[in-house]
N, C-alpha and C positions, 0 to 999 in steps of 0.2 A: 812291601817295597821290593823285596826279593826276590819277588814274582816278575816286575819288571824290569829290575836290571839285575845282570848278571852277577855273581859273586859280589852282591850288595854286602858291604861290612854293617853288622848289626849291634854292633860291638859299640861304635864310634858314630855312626849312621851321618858319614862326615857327606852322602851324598842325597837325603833326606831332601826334597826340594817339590813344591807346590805342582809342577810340570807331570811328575808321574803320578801324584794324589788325582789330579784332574781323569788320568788317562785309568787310573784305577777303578774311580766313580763313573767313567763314561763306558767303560770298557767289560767291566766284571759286577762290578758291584751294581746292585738297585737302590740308593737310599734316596727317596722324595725329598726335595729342597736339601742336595745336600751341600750345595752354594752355600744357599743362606746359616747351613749350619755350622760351615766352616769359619763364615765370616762371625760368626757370636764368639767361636773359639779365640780364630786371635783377634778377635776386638779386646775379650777376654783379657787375652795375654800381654797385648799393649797397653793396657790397663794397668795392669800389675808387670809388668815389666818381667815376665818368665820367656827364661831363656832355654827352655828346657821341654819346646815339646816336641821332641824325636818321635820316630817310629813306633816308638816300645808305649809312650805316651797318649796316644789315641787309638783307638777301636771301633771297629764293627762289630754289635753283636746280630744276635737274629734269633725269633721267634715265631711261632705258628698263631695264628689270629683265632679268633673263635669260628670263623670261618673256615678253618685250614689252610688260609691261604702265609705262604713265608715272607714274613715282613724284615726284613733288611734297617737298621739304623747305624746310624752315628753316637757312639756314647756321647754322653755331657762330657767336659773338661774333667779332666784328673792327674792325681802328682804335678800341683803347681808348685812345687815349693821353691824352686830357686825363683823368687822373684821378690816385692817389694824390699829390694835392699838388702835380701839376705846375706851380702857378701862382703856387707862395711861392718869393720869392727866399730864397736862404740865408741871407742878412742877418736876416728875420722868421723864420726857421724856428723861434727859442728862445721868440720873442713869439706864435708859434699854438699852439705848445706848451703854453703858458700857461693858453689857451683856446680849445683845442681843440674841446670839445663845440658852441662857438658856432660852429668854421668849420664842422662838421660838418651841424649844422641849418642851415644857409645856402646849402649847397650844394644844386640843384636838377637834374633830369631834364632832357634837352634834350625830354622827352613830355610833352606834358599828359594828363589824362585824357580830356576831352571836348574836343570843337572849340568852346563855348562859355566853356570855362575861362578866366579875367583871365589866368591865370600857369601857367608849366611845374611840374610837381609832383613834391615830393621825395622825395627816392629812396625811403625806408621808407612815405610816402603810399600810391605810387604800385604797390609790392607790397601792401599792405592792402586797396586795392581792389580788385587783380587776386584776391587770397583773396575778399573779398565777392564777386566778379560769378562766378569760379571756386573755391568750393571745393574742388572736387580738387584744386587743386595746391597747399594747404596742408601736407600731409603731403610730399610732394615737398621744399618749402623746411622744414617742420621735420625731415628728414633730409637735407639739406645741410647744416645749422647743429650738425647733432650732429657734425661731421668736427670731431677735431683740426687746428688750424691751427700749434699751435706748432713746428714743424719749417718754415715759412716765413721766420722770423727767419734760419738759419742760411741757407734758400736763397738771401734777399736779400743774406745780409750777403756771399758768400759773389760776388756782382756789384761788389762790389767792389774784389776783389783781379786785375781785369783792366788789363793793361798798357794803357794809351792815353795817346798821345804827344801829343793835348790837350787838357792836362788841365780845358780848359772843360765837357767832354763824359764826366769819369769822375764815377760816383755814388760821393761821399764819405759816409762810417762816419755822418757827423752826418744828413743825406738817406737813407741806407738806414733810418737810425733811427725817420727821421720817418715814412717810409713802413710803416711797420713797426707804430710806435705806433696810426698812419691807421688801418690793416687792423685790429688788433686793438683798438680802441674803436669800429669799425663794426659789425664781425663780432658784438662785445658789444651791443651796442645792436640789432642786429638779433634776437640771441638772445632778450633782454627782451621783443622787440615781440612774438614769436612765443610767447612763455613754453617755452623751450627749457631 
């Protein structure tokens, strides 16, 4: 990002926005479908609701092929953690519950889309767009959104039968819940946008 705009703060990376990622990937970088790769990331993140993927958060790495020739990629997703609700104490968890849909629209992309943009853009925006400016990778995310997800409730619920000896640190039955709820009225609402 510093490559493209000048005295980028990398610090804050309050100017972190979709417009020079594109100009990155067209401009310098080689990585094959990296539309499509971006769009699994924040489908990703609109999934789980992380607010948190800055600059420092995704990479390119690059390797030499058996061929010699330099293969350029997109890593997979990483450092998701600020997301499914990490930021409700337990005490609120019965009170977002409540209204849910509101914490859901509230929550925003640590990306904007342009570097002109007032604000960071939310997470179903900020896929919408990447459809408008990429088409192809519309059919990508509406075959993501067709995967059954119901067999994650048993995965989460199932982190919480781990022994840990404090207990400030274990995910309790009421938290797996919440996360759980999180994912699937995300998941649902992404379905909608896409008419899945």
């Amino acid at each position: 990002m510093s490559r493209a705009i000048p005295d980028y703060d990398r610090k804050k990376g309050k100017l972190h926005n979709f417009e020079t990622i594109t100009t990155i990937f067209t401009s310098w970088i080689h990585v094959d479908n990296w539309q499509q790769k971006w769009a699994e990331i924040l489908l990703f993140d609109a999934i789980i609701g992380n607010t948190d993927r800055h600059q420092e958060n995704w990479e390119i790495y690059s390797y030499v092929s058996k061929d010699g020739k330099l293969i350029e990629e997109l890593s997979p997703a990483f450092d998701n953690g600020t997301s499914m609700g990490y930021d409700i104490l337990s005490k609120n968890i019965s009170k977002k519950l409540s209204n849910l849909e509101a914490y859901i629209n509230k929550g925003t992309h640590h990306m904007m889309w342009l570097t002109s943009d007032a604000k960071h853009a939310g997470h179903f925006e900020l896929l919408q767009k990447l459809v408008a400016k990429f088409p192809e990778t519309k059919q990508l995310i509406i075959t993501k959104l067709q995967i059954d997800i119901s067999a994650i409730s048993q995965d989460i619920l199932q982190l919480t039968e781990f022994n840990i000896h404090n207990l400030l640190y274990k995910l309790t039955e009421e938290r797996a819940n919440f996360i759980i709820k999180l994912i699937e009225v995300r998941y649902t609402k992404l379905r909608k946008t896409f008419n899945v």
